[in-house]
C-alpha positions as CSV (number, residue, x, y, z in Angstrom):
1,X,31.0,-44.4,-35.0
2,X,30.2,-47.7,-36.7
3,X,26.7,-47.7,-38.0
4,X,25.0,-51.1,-37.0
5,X,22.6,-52.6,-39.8
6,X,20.5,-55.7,-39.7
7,X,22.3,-59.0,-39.5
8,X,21.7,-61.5,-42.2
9,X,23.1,-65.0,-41.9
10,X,23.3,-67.6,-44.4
11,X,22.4,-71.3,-43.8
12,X,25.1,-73.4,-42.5
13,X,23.7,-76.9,-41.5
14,X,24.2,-78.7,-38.2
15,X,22.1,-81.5,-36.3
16,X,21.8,-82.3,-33.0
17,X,19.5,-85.1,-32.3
18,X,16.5,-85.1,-29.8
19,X,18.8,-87.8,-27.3
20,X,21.8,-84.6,-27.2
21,X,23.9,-86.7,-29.8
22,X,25.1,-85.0,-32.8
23,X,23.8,-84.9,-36.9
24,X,25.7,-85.7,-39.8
25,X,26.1,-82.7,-42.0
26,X,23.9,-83.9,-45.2
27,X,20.4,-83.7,-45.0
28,X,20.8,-86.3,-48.4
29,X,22.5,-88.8,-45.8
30,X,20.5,-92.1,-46.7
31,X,21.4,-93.7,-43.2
32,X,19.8,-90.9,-41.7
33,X,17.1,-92.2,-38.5
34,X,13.9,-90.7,-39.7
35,X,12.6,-90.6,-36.1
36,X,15.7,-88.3,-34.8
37,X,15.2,-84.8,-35.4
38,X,18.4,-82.7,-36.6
39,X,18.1,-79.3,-35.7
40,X,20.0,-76.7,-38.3
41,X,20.7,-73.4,-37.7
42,X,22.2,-70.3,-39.7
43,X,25.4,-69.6,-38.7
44,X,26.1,-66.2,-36.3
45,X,28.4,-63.2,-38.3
46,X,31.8,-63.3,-36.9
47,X,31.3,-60.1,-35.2
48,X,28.1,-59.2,-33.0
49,X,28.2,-56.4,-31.0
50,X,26.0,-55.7,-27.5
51,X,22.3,-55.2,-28.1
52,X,22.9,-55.9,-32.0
53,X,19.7,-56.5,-34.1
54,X,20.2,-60.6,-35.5
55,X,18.4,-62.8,-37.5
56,X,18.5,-66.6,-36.8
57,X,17.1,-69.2,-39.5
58,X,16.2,-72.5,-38.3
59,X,15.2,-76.0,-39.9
60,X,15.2,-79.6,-39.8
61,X,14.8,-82.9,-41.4
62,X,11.3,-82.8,-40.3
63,X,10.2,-79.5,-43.1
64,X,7.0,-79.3,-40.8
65,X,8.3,-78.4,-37.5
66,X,8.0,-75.5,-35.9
67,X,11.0,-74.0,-33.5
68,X,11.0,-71.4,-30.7
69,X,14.3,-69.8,-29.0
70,X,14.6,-68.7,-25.6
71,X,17.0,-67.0,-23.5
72,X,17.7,-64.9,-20.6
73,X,20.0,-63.2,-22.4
74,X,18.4,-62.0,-25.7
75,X,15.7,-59.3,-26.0
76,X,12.7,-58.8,-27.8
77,X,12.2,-62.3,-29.4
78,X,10.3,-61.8,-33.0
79,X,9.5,-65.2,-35.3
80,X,8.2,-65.3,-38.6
81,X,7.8,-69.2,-39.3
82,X,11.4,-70.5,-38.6
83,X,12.8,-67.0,-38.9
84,X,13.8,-65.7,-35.5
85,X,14.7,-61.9,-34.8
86,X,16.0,-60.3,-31.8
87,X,18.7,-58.2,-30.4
88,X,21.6,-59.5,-29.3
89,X,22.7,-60.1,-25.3
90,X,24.2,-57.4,-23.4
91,X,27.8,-57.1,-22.5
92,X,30.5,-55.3,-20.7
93,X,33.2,-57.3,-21.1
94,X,35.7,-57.6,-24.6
95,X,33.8,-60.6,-25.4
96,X,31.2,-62.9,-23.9
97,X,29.8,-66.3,-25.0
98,X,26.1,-66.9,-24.1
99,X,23.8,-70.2,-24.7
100,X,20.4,-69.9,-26.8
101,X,17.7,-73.0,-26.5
102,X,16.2,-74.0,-29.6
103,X,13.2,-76.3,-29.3
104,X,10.7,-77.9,-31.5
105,X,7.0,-77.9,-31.1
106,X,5.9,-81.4,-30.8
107,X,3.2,-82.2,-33.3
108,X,1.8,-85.2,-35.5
109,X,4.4,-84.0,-37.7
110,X,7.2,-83.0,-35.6
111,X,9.1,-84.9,-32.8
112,X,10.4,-83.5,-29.3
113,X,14.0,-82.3,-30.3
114,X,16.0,-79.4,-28.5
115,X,19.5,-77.7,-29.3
116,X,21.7,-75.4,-27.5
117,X,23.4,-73.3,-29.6
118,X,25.8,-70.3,-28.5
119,X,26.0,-66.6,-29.6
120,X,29.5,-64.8,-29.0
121,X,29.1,-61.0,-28.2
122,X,31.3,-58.2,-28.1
123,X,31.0,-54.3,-26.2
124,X,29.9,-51.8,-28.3
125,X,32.9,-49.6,-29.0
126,X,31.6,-46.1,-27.3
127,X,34.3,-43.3,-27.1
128,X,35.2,-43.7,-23.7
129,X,36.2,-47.3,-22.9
130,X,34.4,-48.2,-19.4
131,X,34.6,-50.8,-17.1
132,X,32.4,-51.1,-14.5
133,X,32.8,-52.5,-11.0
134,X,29.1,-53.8,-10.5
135,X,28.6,-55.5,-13.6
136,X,25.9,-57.7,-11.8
137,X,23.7,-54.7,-10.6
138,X,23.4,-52.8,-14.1
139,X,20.1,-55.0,-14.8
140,X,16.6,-55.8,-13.8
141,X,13.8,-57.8,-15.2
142,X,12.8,-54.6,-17.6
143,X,15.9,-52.2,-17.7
144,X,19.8,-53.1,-18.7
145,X,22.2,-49.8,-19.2
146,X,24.2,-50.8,-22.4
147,X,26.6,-48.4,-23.8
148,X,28.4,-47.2,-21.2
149,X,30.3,-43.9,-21.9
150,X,28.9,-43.2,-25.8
151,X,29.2,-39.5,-25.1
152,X,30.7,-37.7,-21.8
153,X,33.1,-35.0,-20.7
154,X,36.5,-35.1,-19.2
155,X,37.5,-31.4,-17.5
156,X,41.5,-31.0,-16.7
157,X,41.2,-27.2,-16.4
158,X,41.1,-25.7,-12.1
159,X,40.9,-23.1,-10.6
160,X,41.9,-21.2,-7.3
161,X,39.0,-19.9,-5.2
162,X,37.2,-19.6,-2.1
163,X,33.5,-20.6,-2.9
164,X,30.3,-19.4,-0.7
165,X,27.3,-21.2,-2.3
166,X,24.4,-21.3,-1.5
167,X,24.8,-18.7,1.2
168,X,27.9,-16.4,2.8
169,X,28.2,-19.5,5.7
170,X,29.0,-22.0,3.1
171,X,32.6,-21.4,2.0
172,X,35.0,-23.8,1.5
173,X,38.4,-22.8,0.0
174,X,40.1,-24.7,-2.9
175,X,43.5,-24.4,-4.3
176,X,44.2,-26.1,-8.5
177,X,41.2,-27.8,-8.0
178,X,39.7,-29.4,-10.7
179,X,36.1,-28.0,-11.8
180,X,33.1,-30.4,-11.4
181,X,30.5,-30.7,-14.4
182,X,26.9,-32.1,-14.5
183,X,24.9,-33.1,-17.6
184,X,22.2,-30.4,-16.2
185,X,19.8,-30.5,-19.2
186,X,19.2,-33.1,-21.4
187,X,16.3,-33.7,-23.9
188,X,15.1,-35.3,-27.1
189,X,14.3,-34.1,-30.7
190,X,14.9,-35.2,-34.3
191,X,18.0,-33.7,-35.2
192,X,18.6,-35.5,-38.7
193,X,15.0,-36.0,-39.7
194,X,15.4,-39.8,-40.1
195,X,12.3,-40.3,-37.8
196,X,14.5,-41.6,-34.7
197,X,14.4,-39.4,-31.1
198,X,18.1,-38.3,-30.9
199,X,19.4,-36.4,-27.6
200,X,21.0,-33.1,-27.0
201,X,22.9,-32.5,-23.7
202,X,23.3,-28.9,-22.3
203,X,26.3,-29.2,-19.7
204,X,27.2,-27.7,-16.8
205,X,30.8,-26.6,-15.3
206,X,30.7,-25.9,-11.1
207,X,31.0,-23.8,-9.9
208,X,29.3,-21.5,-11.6
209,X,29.6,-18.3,-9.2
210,X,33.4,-18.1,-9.6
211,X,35.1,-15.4,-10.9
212,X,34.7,-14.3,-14.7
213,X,38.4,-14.3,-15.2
214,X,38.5,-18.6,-14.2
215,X,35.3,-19.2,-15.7
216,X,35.3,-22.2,-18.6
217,X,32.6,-22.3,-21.2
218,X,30.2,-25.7,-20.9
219,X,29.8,-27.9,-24.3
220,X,26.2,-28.6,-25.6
221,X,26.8,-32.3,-27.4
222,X,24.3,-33.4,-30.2
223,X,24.3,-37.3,-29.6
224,X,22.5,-39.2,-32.9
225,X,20.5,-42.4,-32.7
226,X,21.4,-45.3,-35.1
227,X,17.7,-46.7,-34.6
228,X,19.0,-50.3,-33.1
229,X,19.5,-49.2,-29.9
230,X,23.0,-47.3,-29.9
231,X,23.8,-43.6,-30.0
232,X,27.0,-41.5,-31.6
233,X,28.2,-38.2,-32.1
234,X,28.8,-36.9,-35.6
235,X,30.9,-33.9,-35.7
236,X,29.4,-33.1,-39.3
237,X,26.2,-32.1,-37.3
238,X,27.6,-29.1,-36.4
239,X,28.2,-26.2,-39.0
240,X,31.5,-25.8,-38.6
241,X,32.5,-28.9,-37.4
242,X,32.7,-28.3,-33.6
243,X,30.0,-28.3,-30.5
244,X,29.0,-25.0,-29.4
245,X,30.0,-23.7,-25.8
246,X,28.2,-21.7,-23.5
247,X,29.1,-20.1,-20.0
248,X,25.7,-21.2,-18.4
249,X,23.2,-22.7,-21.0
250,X,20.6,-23.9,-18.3
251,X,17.3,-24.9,-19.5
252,X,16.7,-26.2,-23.0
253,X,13.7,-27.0,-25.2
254,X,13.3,-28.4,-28.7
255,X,11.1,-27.4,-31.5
256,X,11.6,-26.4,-35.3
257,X,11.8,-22.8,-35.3
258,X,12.7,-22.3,-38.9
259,X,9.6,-24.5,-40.4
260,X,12.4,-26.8,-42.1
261,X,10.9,-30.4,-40.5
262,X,13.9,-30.6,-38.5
263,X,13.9,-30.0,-34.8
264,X,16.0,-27.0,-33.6
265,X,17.4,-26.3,-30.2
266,X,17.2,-23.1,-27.7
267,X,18.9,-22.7,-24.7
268,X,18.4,-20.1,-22.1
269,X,20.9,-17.8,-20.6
270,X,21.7,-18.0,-17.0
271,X,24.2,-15.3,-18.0
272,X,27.3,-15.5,-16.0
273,X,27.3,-15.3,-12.0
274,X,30.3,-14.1,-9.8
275,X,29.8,-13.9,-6.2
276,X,32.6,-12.9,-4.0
277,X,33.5,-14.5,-1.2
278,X,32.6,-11.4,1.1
279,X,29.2,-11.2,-0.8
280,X,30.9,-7.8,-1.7
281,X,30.1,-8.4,-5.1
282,X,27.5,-10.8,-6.1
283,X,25.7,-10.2,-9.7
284,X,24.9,-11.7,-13.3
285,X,26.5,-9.9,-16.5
286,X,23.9,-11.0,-19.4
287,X,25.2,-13.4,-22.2
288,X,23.4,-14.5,-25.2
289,X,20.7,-17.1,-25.2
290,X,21.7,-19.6,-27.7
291,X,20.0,-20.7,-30.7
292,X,21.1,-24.2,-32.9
293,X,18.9,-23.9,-36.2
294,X,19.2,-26.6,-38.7
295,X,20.3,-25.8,-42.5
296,X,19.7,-27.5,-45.7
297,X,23.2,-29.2,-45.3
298,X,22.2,-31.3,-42.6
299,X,24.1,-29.5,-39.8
300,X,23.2,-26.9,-37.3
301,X,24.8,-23.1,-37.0
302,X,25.1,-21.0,-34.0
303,X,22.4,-18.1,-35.0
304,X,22.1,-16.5,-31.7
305,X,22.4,-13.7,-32.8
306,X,18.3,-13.9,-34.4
307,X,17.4,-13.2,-31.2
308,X,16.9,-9.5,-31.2
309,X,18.9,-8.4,-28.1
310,X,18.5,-4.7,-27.1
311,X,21.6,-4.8,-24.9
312,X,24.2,-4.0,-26.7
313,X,24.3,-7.5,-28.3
314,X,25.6,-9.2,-25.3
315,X,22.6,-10.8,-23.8
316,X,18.9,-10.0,-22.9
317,X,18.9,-7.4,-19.8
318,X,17.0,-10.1,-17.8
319,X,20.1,-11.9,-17.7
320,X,19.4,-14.6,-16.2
321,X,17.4,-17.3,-17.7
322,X,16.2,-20.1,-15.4
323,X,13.7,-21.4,-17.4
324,X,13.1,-21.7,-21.3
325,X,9.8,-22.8,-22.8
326,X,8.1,-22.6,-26.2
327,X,4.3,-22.5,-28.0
328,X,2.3,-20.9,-29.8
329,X,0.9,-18.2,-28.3
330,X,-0.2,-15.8,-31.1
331,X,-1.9,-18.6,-33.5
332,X,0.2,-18.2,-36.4
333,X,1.5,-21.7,-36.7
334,X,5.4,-21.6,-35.5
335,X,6.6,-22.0,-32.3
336,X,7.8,-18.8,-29.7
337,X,10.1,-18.6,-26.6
338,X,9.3,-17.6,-23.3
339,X,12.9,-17.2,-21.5
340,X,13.8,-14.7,-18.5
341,X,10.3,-13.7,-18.1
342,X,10.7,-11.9,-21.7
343,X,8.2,-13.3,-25.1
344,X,10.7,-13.8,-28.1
345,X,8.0,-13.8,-31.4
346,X,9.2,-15.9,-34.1
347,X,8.3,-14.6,-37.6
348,X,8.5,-18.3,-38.8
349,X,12.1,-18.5,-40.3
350,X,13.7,-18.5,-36.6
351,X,14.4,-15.1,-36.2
352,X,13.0,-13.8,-32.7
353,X,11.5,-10.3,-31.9
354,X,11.0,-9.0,-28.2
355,X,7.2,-8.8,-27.7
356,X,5.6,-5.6,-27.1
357,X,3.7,-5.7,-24.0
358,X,6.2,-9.3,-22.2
359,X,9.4,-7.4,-22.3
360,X,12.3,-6.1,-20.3
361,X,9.3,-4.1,-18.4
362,X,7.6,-6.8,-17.7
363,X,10.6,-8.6,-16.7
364,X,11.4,-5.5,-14.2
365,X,7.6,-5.9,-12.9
366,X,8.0,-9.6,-12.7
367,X,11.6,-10.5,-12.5
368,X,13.2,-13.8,-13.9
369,X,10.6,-16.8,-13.7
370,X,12.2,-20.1,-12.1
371,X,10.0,-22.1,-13.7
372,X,8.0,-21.2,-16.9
373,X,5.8,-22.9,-19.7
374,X,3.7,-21.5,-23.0
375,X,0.5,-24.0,-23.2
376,X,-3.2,-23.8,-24.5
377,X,-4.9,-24.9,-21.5
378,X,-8.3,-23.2,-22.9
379,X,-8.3,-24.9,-25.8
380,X,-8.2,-21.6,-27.9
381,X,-5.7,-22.3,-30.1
382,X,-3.6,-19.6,-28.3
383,X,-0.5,-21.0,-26.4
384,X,-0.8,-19.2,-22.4
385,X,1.8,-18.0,-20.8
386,X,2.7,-19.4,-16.7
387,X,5.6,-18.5,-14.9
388,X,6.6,-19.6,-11.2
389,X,8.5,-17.5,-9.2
390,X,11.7,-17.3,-7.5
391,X,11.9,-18.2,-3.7
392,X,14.0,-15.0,-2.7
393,X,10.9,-12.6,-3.8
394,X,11.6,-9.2,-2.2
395,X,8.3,-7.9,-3.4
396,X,5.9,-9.8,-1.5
397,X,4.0,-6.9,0.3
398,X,2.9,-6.1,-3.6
399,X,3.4,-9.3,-5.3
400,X,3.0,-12.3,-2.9
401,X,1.4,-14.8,-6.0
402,X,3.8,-17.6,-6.2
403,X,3.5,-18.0,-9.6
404,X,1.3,-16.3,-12.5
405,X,-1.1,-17.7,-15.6
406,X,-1.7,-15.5,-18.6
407,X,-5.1,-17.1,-19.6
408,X,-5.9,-15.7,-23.5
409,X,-9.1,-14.6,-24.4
410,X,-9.1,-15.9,-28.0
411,X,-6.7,-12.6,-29.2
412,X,-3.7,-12.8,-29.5
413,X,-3.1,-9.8,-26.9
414,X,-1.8,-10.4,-24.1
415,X,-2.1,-7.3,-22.4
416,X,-6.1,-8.1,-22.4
417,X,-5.7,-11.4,-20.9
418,X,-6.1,-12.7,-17.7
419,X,-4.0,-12.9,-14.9
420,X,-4.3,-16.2,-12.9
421,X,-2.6,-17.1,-9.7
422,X,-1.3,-20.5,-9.8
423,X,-1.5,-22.9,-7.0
424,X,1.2,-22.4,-4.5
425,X,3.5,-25.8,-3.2
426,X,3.7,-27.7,-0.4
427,X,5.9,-25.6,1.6
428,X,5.6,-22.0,2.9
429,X,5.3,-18.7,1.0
430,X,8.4,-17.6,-0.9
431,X,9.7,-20.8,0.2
432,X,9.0,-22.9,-2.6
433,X,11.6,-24.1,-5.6
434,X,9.8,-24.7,-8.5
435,X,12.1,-26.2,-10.6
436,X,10.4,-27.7,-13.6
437,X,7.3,-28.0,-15.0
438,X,5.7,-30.2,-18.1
439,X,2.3,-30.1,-19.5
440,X,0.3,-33.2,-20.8
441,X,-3.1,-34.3,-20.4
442,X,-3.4,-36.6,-17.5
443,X,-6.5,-37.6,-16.9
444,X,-7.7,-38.0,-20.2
445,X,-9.9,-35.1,-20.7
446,X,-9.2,-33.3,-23.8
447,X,-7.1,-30.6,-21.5
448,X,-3.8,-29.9,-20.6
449,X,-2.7,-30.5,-17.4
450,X,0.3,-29.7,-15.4
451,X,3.0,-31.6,-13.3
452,X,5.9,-29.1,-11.3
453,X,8.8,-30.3,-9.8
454,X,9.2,-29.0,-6.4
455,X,12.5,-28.6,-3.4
456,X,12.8,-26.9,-0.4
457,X,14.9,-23.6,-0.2
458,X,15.9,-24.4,3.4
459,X,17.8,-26.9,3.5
460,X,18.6,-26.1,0.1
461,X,17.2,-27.9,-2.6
462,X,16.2,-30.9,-0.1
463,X,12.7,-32.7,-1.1
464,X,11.3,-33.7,-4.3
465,X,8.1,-32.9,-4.4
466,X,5.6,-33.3,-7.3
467,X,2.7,-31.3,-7.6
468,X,-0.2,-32.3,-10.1
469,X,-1.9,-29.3,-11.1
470,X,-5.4,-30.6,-13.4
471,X,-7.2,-28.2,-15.7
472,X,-10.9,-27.4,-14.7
473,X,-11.6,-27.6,-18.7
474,X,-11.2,-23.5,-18.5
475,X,-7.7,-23.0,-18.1
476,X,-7.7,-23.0,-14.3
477,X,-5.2,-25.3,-12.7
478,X,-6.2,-27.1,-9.1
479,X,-4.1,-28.5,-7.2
480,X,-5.3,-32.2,-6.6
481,X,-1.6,-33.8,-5.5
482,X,-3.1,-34.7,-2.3
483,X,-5.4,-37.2,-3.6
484,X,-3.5,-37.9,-7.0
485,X,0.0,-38.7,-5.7
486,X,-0.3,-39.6,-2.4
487,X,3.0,-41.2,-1.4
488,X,5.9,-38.6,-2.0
489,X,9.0,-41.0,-1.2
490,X,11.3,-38.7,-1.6
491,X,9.8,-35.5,-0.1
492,X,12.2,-35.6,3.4
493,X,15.3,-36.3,2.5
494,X,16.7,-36.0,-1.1
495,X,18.2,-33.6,-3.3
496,X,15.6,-32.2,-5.9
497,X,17.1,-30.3,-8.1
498,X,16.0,-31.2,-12.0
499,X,13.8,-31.9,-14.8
500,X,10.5,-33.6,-15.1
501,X,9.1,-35.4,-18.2
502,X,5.6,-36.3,-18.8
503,X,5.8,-39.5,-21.2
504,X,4.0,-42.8,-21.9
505,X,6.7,-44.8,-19.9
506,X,5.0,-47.9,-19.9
507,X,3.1,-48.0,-23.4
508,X,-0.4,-48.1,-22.1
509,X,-1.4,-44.6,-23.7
510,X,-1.5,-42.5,-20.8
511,X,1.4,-40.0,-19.3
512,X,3.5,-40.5,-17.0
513,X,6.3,-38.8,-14.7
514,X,9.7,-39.0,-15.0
515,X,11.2,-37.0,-12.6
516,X,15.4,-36.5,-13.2
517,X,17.3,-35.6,-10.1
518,X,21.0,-36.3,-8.6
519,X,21.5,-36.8,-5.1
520,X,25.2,-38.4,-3.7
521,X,23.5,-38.9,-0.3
522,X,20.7,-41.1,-0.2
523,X,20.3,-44.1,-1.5
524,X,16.9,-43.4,-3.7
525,X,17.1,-42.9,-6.9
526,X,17.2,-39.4,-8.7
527,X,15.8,-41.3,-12.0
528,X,12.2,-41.6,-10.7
529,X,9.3,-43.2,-12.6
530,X,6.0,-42.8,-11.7
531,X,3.1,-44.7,-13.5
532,X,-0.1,-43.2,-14.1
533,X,-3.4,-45.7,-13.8
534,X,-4.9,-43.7,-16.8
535,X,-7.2,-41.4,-14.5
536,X,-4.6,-38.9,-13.6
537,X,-3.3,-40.9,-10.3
538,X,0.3,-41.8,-10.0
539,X,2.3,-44.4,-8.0
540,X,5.8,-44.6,-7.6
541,X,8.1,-47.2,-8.9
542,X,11.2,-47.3,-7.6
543,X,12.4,-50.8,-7.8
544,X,12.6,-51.7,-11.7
545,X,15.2,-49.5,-12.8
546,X,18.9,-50.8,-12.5
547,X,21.7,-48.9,-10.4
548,X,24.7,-46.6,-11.6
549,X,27.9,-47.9,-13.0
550,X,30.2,-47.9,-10.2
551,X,33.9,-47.2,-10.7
552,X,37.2,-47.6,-8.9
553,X,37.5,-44.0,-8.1
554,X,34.0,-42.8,-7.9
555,X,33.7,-40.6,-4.9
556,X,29.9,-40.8,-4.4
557,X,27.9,-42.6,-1.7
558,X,25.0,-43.4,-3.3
559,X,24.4,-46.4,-5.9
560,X,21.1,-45.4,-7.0
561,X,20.8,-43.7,-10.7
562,X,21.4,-40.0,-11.1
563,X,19.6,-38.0,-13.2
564,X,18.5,-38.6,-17.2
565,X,15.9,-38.5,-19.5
566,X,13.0,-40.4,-21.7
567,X,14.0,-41.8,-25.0
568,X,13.2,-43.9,-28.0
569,X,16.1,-45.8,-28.8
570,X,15.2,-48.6,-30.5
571,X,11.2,-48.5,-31.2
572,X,10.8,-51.3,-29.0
573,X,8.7,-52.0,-25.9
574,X,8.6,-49.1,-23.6
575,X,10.3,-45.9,-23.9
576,X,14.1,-46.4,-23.2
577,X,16.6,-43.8,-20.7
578,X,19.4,-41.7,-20.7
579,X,21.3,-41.3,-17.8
580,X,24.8,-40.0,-16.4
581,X,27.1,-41.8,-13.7
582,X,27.7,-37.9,-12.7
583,X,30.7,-36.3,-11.8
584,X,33.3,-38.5,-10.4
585,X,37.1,-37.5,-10.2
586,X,40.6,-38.2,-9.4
587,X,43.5,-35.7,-8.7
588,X,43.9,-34.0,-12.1
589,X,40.1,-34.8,-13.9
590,X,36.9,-34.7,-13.1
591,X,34.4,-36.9,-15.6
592,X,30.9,-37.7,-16.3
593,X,29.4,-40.6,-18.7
594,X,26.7,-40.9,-20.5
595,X,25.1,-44.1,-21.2
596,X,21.6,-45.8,-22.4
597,X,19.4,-47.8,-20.5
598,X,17.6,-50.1,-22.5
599,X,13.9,-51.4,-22.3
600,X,14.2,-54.8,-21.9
601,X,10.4,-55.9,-20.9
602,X,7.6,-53.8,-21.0
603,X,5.2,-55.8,-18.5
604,X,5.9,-53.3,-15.6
């Protein structure tokens, strides 16, 4: 991938007069009209590509005039005297000429002038060449997706099955059909230690319940950021110079686990799941979570195997990871994981032991979490432990909580801590999918709130609901959605499956939601902002973000944005996306695209 640097121009000098008549080339000409002003510009590079950082140098015969530029087309205008910087239109096409205005600031000392000036602009060159249909609807006044298809996956393999999911009544039988694929997890870290927020994707391949003899392993893809705006993959990021794979690699989280100043990755193990199509057989055999640690080469290994497993080194007993968080719940300054409802304890380097008192009999106690975070809400300095459960409980004449805080008592023992019901959702007991969850302080207080993602079991993952949870100041959350986030568009009808991201959005130095979802149905979008007024109080906005790429053979309904993710691409305005166009497919492949959507105004 082409690294982009800063463009630098040199001074090439042409005059356009104030009356739209043209300059002579010499600023020495002694025929020259004093009272016309001749506008000069540096000259563009021959090659500019889409969002490209340039630098524009203007002057005249009139050495005390000052110039602005404007443009629908360019971003994030910068001057310094008469040098201009911005980055450079957006495009889709091979190349595409656009006009720039320059214009003089009439003074004493400077006339009225004005000259239009074009820059030509080619795509960036992303690994998979894309063409969209709906070039027109990939913008708004704050948002433009740029890079279309810089990372991706293209699945030829199929299988032969007949697939009941979610229940026994919901079979449909398929014969060489091509799996599907979703980029199911993605999130952000510093995987270089260059200071830029770079993304790792944890894939998907549906569906997942199929026999172990058809299944395919999913890639996990470390995409870098160039700082201007553009992302790549660089194979030498990975030890041995390929992505890992993983049969089910489901919830990811980023910290550095090995105290090196580089950001590692963990990925919890939804094992692998077969399910017959009689329901004769239906069950998870346990894999290995998977662990990325950085080295001092610059690269990351596979060093799974860290993770003390006391199952015959092929996976935690749990088996079946849903969630994955990580914190400090001990005090001793590195960062644990809480995965399957068992407490891995890192000894600092990145090598995991089970914990004593949160292990596999806890887990049997307990089962697998959905949903689970490690967060001081006490303000101890010792990280506490939540889990939410599952909605097919069949323990609730002894355990009906719906989900669980370990509140620590300044120790870090956990068996002396206390046990905390968490507020249940909207719906009814045991009915409830709590998804995801993200702690932040929302309201400003010094304490750690939290935000859950919330769906329906029946229909089946329908509603997105968002709960906000805020601290009391002693670690006890209460539910205040009611009067907090009071118009849940998409609570009825949409699919709700995903992520949620609590992240200043807007620059204003409060959190906000981003809530990632996909739904092929409706027409709201599954990338969903919502924009905290800095009191803890959020309101949805729905109509600044752009829509999907479209293309020829894209089997969907909906045009609104799938799922993605908060990033810093550029270190400009607000915080930029990552989304996906989601799986789309003809005959013999199924595909799904990355691409950025770039902050283009941050007055929203």
């Amino acid at each position: 991938m082409r690294k982009r640097f800063h463009i630098l121009a040199s001074l090439l000098i042409i005059m356009l007069s104030s009356c739209g008549g043209g300059g002579n080339s010499s600023t020495n000409d002694i025929n020259q009209d004093p009272q016309i002003l001749n506008i000069y510009t540096s000259p563009f590079p021959s090659e500019i590509y889409s969002y490209d950082p340039v630098q524009l140098n203007i002057s005249s015969n009139y050495p005390n005039c000052v110039f602005n530029v404007t443009s629908p087309y360019i971003y994030w205008i910068e001057k310094s005297n008469n040098e201009i910087n911005f980055n450079a239109p957006i495009t889709f096409l091979d190349n595409e000429t656009f006009p720039i205005t320059i214009s003089s600031i009439m003074s004493d000392l400077c006339p009225s002038g004005q000259k239009i000036i074009d820059i030509s602009v080619q795509k960036t060159n992303t690994k998979f060449s894309l063409m969209p249909d709906n070039i027109e609807e990939l913008n708004t006044e704050f948002y433009s997706i740029n890079d279309l298809g810089f990372g991706g996956i293209e699945i030829t393999e199929t299988f032969s099955a007949t697939i009941c999911y979610p229940t026994p009544e919901d079979c449909i039988s398929y014969v060489d059909q091509v799996f599907g694929q979703d980029a199911h997890n993605m999130t952000t870290g510093d995987f270089n230690g260059d200071g830029f927020d770079d993304l790792v994707v944890a894939w998907a391949i549906f569906p997942h319940t199929i026999d172990e003899d058809q299944k395919i392993p999913a890639p996990i893809h470390i995409y870098l950021n160039d700082g201007s705006g553009h992302m790549y993959e660089d194979m030498s990021i990975y030890a041995n110079g390929d992505y890992p794979t993983h049969p089910f690699a489901y919830r990811v989280v980023v910290e550095d686990f090995n105290s090196d100043g580089v950001d590692d990755i963990f990925a919890g193990s939804m094992g692998e799941s077969v399910r017959y199509e009689d329901y004769s057989q239906n069950y998870i055999k346990p894999y290995p979570h998977l662990l990325l640690l950085s080295n001092s080469q610059g690269s990351f290994e596979d060093k799974s195997s860290n993770i003390e497993d006391q199952n015959n080194e092929e996976g935690e007993n749990c088996g079946f990871a849903h969630d994955a968080s990580t914190g400090d719940f001990d005090g001793d300054g590195d960062f644990d994981i809480y995965a399957c409802n068992v407490l891995l304890v890192n000894n600092g380097f990145g090598e995991f032991s089970t914990h004593e008192y949160i292990n596999f009999e806890w887990f049997q106690l307990h089962m697998s979490p959905m949903s689970s975070l490690v967060e001081d809400l006490n303000n101890d300095s010792f990280a506490d432990l939540m889990f939410w459960n599952f909605d097919n409980r069949h323990s609730l004449d002894f355990q009906p909580e719906e989900g669980t805080i370990l509140l620590s008592n300044g120790t870090p023992n956990i068996s002396l801590w206390t046990k905390i019901d968490l507020p249940k959702g909207p719906f009814e007991v045991n009915r409830n999918k709590y998804n995801h969850a993200a702690a932040g302080d929302v309201n400003g207080d010094g304490y750690k709130d939290i935000v859950v993602a919330i769906t329906r079991d029946d229909p089946y993952y329908e509603g997105a609901y968002i709960q906000i949870l805020i601290n009391d100041q002693s670690g006890i959350l209460i539910d205040e959605t009611s009067s907090r986030f009071i118009d849940q568009v998409r609570l009825e009808k949409h699919h709700g499956e995903g992520n949620i991201y609590l992240k200043d959005l807007d620059n204003d130095g409060d959190l906000d939601i981003f809530h990632s979802t996909r739904d092929f149905e409706n027409d709201t979008s599954g990338a969903h902002i919502a924009i905290n007024d800095g009191q803890g109080n959020f309101i949805s906005n729905e109509s600044i973000l752009p829509k999907k790429p479209i293309f020829n053979n894209f089997w969907g309904t909906s045009t609104s944005l799938m799922k993605g993710a908060p990033i810093n691409l550029d270190n400009k305005g607000c915080l930029d996306l990552i989304s996906t166009s989601d799986s789309w497919s003809s005959e013999n492949v199924s595909k799904n695209y990355l691409f950025s959507i770039l902050n283009t105004d941050c007055s929203f």
